[in-house]
N, CA, C and O of each residue as an XYZ file, in Angstrom:
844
protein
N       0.839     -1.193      0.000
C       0.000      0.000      0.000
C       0.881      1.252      0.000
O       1.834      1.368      0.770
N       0.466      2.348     -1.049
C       0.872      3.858     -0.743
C       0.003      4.999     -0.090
O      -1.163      5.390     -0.143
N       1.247      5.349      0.592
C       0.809      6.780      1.235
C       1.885      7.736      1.446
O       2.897      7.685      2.145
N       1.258      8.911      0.410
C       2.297      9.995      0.367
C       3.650      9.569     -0.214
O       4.676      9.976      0.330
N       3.711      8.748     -1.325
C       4.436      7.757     -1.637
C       5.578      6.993     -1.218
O       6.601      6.613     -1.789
N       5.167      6.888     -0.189
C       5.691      5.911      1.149
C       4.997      4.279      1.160
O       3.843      3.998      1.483
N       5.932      3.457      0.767
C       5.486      2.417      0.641
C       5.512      1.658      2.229
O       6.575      1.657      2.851
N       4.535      1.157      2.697
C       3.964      0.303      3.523
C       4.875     -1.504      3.548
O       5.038     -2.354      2.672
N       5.240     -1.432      4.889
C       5.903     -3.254      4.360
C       4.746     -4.367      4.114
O       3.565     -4.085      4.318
N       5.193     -5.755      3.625
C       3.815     -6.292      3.429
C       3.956     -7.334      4.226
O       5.045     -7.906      4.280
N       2.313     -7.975      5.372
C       1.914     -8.241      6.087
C       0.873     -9.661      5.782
O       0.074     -9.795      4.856
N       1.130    -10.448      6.681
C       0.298    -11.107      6.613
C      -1.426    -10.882      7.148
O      -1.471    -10.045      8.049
N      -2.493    -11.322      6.861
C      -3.347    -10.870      7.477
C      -4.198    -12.184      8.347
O      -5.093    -12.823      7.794
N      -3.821    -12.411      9.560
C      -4.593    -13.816      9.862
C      -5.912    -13.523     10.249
O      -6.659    -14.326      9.688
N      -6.463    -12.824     10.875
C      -7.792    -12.310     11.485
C      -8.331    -11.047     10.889
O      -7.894     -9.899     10.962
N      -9.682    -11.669     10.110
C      -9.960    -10.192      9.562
C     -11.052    -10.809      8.791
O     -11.047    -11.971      8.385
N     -12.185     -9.765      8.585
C     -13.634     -9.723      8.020
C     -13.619     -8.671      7.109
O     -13.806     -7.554      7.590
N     -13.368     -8.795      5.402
C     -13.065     -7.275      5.048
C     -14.919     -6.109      5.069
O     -16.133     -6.304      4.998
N     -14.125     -5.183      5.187
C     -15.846     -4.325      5.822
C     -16.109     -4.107      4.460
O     -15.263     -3.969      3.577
N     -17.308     -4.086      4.341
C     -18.184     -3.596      3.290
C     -17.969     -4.512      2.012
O     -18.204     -4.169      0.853
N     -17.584     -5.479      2.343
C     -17.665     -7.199      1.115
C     -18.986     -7.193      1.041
O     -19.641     -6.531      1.846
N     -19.525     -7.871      0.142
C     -20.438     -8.742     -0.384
C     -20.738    -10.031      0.748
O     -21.871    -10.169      1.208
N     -19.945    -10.678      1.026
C     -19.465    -11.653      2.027
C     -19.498    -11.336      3.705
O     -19.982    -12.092      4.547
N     -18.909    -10.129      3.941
C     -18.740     -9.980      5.315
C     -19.864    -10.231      6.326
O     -19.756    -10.497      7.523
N     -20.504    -10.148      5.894
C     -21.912     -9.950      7.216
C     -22.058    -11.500      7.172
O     -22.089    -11.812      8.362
N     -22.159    -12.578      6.467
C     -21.952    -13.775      6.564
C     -21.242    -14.363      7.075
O     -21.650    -14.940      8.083
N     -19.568    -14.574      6.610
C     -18.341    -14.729      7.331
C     -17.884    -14.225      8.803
O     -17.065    -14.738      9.565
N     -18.778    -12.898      8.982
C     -18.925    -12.771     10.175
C     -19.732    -13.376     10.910
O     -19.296    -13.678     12.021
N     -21.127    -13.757     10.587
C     -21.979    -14.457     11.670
C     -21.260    -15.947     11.405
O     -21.613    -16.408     12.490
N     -20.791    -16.649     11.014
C     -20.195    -18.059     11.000
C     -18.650    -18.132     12.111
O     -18.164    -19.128     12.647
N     -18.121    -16.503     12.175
C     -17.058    -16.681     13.175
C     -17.555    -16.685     14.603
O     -17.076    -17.197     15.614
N     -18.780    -15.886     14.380
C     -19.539    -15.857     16.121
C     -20.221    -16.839     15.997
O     -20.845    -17.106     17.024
N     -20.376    -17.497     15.186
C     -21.329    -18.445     15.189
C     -22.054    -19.503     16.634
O     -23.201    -19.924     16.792
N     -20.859    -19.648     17.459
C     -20.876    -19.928     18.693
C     -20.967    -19.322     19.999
O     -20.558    -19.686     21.101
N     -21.521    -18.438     19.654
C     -21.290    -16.978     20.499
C     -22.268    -17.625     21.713
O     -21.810    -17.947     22.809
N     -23.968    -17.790     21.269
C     -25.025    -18.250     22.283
C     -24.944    -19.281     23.197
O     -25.577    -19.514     24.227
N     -23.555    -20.171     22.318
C     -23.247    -21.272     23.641
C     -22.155    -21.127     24.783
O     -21.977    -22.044     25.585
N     -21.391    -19.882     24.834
C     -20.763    -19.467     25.813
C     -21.960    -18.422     26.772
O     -21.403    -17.508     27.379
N     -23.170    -18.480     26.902
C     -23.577    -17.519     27.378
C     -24.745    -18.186     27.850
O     -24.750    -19.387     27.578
N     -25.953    -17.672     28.612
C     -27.636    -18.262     29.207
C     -28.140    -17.076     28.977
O     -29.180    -16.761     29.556
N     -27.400    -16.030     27.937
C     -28.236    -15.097     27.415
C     -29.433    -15.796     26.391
O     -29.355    -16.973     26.039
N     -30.240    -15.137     26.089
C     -31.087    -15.559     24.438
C     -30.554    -14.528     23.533
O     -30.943    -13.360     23.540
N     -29.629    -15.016     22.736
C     -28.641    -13.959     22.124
C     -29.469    -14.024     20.205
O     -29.925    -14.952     19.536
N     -29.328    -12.770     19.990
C     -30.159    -12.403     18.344
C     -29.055    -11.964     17.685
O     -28.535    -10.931     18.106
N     -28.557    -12.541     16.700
C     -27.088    -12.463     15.788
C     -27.668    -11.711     14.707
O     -28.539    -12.192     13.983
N     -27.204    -10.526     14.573
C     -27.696     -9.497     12.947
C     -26.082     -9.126     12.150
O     -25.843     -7.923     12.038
N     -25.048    -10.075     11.633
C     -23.484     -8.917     11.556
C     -23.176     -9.399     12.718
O     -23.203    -10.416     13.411
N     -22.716     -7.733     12.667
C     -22.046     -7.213     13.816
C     -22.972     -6.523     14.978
O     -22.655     -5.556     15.672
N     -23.925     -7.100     15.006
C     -25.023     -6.628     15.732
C     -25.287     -7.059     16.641
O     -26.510     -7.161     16.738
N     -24.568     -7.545     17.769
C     -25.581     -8.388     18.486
C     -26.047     -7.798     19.615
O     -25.622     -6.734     20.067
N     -27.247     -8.720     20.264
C     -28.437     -8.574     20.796
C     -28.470     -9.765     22.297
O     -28.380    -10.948     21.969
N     -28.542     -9.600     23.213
C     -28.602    -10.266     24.257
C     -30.158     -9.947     25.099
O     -30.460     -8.789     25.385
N     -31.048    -11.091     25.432
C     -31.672    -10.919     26.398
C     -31.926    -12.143     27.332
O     -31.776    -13.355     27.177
N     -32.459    -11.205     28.570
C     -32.882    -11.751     29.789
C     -33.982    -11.657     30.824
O     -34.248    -10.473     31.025
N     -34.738    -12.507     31.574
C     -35.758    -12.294     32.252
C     -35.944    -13.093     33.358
O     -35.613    -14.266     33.529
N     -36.607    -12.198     34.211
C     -36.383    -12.560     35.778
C     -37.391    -11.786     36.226
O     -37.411    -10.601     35.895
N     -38.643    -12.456     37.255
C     -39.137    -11.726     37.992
C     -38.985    -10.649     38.820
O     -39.657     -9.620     38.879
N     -38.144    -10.953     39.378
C     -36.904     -9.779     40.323
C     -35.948     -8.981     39.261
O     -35.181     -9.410     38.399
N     -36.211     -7.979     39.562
C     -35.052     -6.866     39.428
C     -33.468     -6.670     39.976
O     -32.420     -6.323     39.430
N     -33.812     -7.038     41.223
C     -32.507     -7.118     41.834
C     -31.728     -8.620     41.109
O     -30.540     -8.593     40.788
N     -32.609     -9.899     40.921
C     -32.164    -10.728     40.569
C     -31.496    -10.619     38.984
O     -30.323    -10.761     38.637
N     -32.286    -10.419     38.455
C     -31.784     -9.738     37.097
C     -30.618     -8.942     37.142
O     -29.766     -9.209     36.295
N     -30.413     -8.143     37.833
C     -29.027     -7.264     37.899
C     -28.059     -8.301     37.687
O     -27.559     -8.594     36.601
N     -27.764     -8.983     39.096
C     -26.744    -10.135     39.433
C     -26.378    -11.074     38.059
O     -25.234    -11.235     37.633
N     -27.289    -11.504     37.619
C     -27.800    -12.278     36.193
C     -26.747    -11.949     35.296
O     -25.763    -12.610     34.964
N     -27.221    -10.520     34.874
C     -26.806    -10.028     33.537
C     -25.459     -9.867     33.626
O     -24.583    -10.142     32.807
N     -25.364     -9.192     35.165
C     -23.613     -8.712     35.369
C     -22.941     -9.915     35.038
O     -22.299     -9.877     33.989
N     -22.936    -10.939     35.659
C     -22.675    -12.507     35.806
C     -22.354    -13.054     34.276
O     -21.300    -13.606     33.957
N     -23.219    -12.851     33.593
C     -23.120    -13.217     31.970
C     -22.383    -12.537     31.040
O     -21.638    -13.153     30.278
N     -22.509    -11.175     30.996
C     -21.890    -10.330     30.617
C     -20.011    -10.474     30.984
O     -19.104    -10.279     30.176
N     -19.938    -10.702     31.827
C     -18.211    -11.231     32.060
C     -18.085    -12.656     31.540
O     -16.884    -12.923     31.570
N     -18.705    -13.582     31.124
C     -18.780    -14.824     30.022
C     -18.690    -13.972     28.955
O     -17.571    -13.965     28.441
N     -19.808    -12.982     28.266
C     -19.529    -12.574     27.180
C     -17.880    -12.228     26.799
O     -17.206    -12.914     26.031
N     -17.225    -10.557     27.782
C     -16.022    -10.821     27.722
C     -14.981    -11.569     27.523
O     -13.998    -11.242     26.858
N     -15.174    -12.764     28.176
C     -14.292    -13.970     28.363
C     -13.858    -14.256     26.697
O     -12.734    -14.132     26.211
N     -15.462    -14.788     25.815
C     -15.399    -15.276     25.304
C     -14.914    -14.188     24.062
O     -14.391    -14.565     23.013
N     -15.170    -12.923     24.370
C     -14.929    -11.980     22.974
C     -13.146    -11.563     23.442
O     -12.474    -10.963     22.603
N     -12.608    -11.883     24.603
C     -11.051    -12.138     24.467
C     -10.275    -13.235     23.897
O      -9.206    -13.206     23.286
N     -11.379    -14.651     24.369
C     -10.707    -15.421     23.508
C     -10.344    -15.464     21.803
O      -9.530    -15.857     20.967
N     -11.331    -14.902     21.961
C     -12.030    -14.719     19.731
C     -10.956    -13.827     19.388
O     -10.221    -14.236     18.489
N     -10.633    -12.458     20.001
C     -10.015    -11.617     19.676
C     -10.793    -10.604     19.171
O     -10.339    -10.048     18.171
N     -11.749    -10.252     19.559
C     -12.837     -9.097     19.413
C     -13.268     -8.048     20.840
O     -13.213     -8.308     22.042
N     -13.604     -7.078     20.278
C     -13.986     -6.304     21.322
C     -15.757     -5.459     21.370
O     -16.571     -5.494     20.447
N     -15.905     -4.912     22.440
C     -17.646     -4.625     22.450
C     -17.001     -2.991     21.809
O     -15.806     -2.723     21.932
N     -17.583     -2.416     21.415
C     -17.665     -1.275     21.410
C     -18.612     -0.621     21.923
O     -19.702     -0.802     21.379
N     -18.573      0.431     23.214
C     -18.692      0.967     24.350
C     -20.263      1.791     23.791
O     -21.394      1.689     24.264
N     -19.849      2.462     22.824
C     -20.552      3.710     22.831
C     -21.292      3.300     21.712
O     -21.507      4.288     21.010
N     -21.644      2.560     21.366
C     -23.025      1.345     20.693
C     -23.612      0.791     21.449
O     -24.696      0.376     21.038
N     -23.324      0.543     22.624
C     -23.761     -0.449     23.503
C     -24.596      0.232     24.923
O     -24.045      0.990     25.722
N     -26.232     -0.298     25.029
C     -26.708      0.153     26.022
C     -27.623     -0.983     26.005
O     -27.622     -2.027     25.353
N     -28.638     -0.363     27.159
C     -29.625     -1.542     27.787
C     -30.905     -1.480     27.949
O     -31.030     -0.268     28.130
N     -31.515     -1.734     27.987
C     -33.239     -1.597     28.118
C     -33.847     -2.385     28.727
O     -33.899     -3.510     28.229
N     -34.653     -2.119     30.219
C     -35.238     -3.096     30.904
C     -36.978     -3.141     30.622
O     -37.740     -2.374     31.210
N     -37.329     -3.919     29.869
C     -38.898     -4.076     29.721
C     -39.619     -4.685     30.936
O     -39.364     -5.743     31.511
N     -40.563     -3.789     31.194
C     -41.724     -4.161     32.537
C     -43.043     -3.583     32.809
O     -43.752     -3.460     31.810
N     -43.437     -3.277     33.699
C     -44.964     -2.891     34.316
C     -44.511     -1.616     33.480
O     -43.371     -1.178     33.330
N     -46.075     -0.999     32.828
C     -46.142      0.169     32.349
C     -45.711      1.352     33.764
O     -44.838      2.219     33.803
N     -46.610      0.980     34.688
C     -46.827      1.804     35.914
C     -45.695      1.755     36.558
O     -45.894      2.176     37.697
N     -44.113      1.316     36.334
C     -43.245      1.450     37.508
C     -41.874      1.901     36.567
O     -41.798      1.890     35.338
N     -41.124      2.186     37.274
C     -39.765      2.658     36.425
C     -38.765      2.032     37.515
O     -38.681      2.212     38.730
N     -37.895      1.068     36.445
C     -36.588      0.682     37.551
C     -35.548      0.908     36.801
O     -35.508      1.283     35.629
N     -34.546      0.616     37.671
C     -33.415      0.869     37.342
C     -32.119     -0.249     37.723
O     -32.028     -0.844     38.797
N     -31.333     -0.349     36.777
C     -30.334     -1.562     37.268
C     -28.916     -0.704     37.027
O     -28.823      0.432     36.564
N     -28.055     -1.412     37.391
C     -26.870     -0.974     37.919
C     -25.691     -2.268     36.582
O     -25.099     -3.275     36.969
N     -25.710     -1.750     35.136
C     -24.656     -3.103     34.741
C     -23.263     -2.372     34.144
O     -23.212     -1.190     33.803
N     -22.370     -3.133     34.100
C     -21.455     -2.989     33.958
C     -20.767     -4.103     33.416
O     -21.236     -5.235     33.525
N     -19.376     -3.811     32.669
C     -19.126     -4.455     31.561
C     -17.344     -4.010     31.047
O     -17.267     -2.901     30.517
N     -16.280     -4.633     31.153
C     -14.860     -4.326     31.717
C     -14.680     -3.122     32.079
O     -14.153     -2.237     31.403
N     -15.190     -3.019     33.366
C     -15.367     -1.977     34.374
C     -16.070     -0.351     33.405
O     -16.083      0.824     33.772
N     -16.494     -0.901     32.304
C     -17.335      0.008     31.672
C     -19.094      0.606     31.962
O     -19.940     -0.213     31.605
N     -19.461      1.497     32.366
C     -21.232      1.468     32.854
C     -21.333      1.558     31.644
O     -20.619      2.030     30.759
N     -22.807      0.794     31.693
C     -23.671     -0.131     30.320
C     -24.675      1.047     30.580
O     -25.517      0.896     31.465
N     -24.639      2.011     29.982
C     -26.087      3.294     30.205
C     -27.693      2.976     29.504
O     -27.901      2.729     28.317
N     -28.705      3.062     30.577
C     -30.152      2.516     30.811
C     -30.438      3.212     29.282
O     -29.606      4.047     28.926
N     -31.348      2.974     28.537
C     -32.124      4.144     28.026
C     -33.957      3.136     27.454
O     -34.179      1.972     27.121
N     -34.784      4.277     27.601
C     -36.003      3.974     27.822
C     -37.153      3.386     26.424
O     -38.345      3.081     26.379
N     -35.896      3.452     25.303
C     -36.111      3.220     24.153
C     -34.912      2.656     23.330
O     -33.759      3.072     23.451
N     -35.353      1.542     22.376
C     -34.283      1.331     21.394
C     -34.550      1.033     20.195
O     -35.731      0.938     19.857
N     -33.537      0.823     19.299
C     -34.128      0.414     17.726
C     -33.071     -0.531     17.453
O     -31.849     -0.459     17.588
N     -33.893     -1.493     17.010
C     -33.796     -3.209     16.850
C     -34.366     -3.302     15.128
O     -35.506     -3.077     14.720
N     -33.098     -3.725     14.301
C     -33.415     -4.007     13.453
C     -34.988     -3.165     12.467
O     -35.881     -3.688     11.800
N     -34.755     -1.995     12.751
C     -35.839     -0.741     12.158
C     -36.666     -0.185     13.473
O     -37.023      0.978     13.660
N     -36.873     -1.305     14.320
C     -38.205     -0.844     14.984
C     -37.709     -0.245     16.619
O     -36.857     -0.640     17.415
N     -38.628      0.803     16.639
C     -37.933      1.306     18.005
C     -39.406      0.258     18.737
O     -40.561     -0.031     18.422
N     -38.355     -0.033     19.948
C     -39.257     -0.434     21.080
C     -39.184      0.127     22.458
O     -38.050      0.293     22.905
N     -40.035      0.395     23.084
C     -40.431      1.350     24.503
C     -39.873      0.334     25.419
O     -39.960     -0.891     25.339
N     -39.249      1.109     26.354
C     -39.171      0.185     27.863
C     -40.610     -0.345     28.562
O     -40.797     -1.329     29.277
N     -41.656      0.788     28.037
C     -43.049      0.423     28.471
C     -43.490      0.298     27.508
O     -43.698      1.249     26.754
N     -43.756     -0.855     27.246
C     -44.688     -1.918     25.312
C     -45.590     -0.867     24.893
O     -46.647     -1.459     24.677
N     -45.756      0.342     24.662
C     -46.319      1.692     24.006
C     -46.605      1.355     22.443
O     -47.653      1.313     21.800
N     -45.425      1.162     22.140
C     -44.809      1.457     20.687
C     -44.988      3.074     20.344
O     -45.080      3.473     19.183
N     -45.022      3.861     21.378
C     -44.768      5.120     21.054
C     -44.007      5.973     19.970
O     -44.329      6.773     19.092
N     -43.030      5.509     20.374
C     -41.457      6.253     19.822
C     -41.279      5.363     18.144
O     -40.617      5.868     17.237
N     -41.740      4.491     18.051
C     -41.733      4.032     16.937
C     -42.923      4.025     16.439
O     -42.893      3.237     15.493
N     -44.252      4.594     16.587
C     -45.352      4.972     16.105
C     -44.867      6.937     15.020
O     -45.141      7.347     13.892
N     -44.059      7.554     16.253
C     -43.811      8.892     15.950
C     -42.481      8.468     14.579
O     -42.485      9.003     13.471
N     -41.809      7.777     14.877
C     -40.771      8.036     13.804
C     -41.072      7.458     12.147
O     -40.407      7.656     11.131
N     -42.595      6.524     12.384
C     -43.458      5.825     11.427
C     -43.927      7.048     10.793
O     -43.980      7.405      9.616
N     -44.239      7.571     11.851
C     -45.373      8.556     11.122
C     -44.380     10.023     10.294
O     -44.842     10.796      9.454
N     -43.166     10.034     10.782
C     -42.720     11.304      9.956
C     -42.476     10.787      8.497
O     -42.634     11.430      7.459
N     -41.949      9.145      8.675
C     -41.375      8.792      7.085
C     -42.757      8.300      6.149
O     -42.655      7.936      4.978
N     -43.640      8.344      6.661
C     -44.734      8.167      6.092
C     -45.530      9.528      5.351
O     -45.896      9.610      4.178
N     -45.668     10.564      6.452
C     -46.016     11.742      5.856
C     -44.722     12.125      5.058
O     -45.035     12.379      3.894
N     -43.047     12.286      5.336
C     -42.420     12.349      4.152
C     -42.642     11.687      2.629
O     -42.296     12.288      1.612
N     -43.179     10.554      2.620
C     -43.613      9.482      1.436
C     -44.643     10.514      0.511
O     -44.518     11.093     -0.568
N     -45.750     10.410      1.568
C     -46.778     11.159      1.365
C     -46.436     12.568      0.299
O     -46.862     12.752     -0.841
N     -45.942     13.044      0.744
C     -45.478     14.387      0.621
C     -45.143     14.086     -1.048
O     -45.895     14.419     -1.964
N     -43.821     13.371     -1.209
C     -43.287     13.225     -2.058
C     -44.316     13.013     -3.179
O     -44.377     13.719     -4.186
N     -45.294     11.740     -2.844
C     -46.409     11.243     -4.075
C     -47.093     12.251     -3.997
O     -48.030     11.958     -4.740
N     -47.434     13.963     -3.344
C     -48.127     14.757     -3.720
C     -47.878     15.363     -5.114
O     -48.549     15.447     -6.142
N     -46.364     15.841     -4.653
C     -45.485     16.559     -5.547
C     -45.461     16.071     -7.110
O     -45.470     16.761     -8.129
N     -45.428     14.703     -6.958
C     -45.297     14.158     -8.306
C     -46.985     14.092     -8.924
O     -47.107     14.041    -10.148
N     -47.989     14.095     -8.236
C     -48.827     13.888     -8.846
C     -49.107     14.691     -9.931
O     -49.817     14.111    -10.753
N     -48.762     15.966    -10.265
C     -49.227     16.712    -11.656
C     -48.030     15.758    -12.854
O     -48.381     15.883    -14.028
N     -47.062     15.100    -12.697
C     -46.307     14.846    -13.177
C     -46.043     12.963    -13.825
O     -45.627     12.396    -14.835
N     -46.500     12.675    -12.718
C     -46.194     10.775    -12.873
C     -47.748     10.065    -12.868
O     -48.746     10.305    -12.188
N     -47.514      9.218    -13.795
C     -48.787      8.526    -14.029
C     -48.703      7.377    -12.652
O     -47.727      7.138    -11.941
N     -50.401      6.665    -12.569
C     -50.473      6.232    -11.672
C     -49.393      4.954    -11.454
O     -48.819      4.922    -10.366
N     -49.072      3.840    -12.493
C     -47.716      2.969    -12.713
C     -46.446      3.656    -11.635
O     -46.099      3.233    -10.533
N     -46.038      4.592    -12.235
C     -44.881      5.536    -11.579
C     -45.406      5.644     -9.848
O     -44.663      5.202     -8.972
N     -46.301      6.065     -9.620
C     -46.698      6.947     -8.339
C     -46.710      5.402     -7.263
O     -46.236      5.260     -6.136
N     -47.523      4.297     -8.236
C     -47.518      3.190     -7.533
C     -46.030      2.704     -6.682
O     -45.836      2.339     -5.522
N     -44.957      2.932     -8.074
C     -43.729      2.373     -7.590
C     -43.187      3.328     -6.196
O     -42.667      2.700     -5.274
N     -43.278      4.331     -6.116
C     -42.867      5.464     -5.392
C     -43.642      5.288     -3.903
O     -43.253      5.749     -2.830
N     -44.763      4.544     -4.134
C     -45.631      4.238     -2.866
C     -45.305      3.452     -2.171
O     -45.651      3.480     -0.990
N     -44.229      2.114     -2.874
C     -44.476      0.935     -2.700
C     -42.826      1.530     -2.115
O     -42.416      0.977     -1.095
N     -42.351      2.106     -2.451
C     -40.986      2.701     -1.420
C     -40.652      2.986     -0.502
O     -39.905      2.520      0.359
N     -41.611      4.401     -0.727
C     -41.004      5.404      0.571
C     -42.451      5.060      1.878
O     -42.461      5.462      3.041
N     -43.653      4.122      1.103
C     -44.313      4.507      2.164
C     -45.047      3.335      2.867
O     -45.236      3.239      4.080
N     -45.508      2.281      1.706
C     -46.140      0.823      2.092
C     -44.614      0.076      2.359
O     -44.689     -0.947      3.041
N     -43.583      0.369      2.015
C     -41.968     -0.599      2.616
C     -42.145     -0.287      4.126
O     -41.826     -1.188      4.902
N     -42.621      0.897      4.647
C     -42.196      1.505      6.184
C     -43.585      0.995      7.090
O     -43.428      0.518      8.214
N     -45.125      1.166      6.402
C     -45.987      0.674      7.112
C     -45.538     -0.790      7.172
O     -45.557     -1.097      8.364
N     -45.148     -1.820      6.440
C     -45.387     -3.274      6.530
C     -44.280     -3.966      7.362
O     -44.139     -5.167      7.593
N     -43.436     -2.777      7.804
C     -42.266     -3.383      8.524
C     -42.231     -3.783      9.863
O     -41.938     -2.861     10.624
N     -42.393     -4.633     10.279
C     -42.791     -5.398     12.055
C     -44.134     -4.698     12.124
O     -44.151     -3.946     13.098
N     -45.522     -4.676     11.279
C     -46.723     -4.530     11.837
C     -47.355     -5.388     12.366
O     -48.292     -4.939     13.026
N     -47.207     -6.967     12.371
C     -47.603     -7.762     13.138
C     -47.197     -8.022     14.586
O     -47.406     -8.971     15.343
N     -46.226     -6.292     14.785
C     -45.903     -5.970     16.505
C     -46.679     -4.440     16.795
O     -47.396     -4.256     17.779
N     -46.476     -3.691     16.052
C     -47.060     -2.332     16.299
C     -47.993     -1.883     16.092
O     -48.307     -0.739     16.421
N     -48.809     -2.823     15.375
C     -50.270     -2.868     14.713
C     -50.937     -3.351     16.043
O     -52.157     -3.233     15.933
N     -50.576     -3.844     17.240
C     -51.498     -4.259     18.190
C     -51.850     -3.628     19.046
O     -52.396     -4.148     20.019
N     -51.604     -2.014     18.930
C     -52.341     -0.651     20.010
C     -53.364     -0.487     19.410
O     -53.680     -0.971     18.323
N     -54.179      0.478     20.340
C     -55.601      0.491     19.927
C     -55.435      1.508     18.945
O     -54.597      2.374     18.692
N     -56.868      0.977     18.327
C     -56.848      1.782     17.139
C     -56.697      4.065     17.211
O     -56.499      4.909     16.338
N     -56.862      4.116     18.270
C     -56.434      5.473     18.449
C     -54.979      5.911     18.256
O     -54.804      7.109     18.036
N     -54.355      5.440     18.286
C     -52.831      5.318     18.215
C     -52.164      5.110     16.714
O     -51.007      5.386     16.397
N     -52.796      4.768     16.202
C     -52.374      4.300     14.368
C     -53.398      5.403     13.466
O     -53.289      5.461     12.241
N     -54.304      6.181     14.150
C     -55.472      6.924     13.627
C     -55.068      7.756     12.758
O     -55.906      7.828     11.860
N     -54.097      8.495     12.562
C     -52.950      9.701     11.837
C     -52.158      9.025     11.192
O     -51.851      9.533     10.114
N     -51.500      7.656     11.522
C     -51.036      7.291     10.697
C     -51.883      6.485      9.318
O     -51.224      6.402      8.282
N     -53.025      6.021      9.311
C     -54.008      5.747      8.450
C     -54.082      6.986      8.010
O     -53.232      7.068      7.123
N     -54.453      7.681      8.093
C     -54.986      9.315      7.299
C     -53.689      9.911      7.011
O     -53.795     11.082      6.646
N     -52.563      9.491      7.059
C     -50.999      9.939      6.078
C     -51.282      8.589      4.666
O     -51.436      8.763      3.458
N     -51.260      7.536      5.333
C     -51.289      6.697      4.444
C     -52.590      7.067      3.414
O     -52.183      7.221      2.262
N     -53.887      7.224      3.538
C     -54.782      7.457      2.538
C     -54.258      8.589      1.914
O     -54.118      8.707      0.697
N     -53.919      9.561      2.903
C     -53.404     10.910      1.442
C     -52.801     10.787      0.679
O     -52.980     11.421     -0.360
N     -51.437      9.598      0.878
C     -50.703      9.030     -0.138
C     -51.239      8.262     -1.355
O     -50.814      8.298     -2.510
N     -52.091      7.676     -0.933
C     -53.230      6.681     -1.536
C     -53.953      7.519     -3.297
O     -53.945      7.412     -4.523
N     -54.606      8.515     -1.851
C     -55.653      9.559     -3.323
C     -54.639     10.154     -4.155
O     -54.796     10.150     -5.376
N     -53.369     10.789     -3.504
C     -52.027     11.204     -4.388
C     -51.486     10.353     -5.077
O     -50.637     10.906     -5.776
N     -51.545      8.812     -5.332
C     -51.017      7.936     -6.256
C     -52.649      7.943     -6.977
O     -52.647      8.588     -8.026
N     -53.535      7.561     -6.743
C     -55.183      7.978     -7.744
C     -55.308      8.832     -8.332
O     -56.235      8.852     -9.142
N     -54.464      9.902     -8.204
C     -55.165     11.470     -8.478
C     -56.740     11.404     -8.303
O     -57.516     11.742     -9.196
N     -57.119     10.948     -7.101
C     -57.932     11.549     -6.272
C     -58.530     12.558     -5.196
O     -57.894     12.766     -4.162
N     -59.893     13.258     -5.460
C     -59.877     14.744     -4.316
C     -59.650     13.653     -2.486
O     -59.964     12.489     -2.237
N     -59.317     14.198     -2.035
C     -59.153     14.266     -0.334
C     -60.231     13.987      0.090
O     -60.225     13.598      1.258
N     -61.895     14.063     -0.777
C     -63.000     13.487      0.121
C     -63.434     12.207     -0.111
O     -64.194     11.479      0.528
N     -62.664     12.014     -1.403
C     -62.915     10.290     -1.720
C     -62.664      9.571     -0.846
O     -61.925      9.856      0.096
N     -63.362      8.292     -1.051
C     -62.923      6.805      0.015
C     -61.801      6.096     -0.725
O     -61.857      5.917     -1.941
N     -60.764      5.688      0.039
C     -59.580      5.295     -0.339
C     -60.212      3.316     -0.574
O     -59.417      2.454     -0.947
């Protein structure tokens, strides 16, 4: 390799996943591949993504738990020759809507910081099963969609407007709705009435029609 035309000596490479291959995200889950049997986590492999959970009636018990496992995790990501990266990494305790707790984890003497929401593979999920926070971030890329199939409507026939629908706006409703689709219907109410405006804007239909 050059730099600044300074030639580089040449190296063997024994450990290594090249980033952004065709391959990597594969070759990588086949090196962790064993990851869930060093652990009594229920571990979710995405990449370089991973996902650990746990459950326990007790809170306090749960603390002990996770801390406990979490130094297996270590163990095993020293043996591999990998490391967590810190500031990707947080925690989320799901429970009673009505109570707020708090745990105490830690991780090579690193604090693992609480937060009350996360996003898992697209979908944000609430510490309290709401689907709040991922109802609101549904609804901006949806009215963005929206928006867009307005704009084009003096311009793109319905073929075109279809494809453009099937993008920016039916790709984002259909994504984990057989989880967020289960609040009451007051809660999805705005997001139905983004989606129909998109609807009559791929029809070139008026706003009082039935979708």
């Amino acid at each position: 390799m050059y730099a600044n035309d300074i030639k580089s000596n040449t190296r063997y490479v024994t450990c290594e996943v090249s980033q952004g291959s065709a391959l990597g995200p594969i070759l990588f889950l086949l090196y962790i591949n064993n990851l869930p049997s060093a652990t009594k986590f229920n571990t979710l492999l995405f990449a370089d993504d991973s996902t650990f959970t746990l459950s326990n009636g007790s809170v306090h018990e749960l603390d002990k738990s996770v801390n406990s496992e979490l130094i297996s995790i270590v163990a095993w990501m020293q043996a591999n020759k990998l490391t967590i990266n810190f500031k990707k990494t947080n925690f989320i305790l799901f429970g009673d809507k009505s109570q707020r707790h708090s745990m105490n984890i830690f991780c090579s003497q690193q604090t693992i910081s609480q937060v009350d929401s996360v996003k898992y593979l697209g979908i944000l999920m609430d510490s309290k099963p709401t689907w709040t926070s991922h109802l609101e971030n549904l609804g901006k890329k949806v009215a963005s969609g929206a928006n867009v199939l307005f704009t084009l409507q003096p311009f793109a026939d319905v073929h075109l407007s279809r494809i453009f629908h099937f993008s920016l706006v039916y790709s984002h409703l259909i994504h984990g709705i057989l989880n967020w689709a289960t609040v009451n219907w007051s809660s999805i109410a705005d997001l139905v009435k983004l989606n129909n405006r998109a609807i009559r804007s791929l029809l070139k239909i008026n706003r009082i029609d039935s979708t």
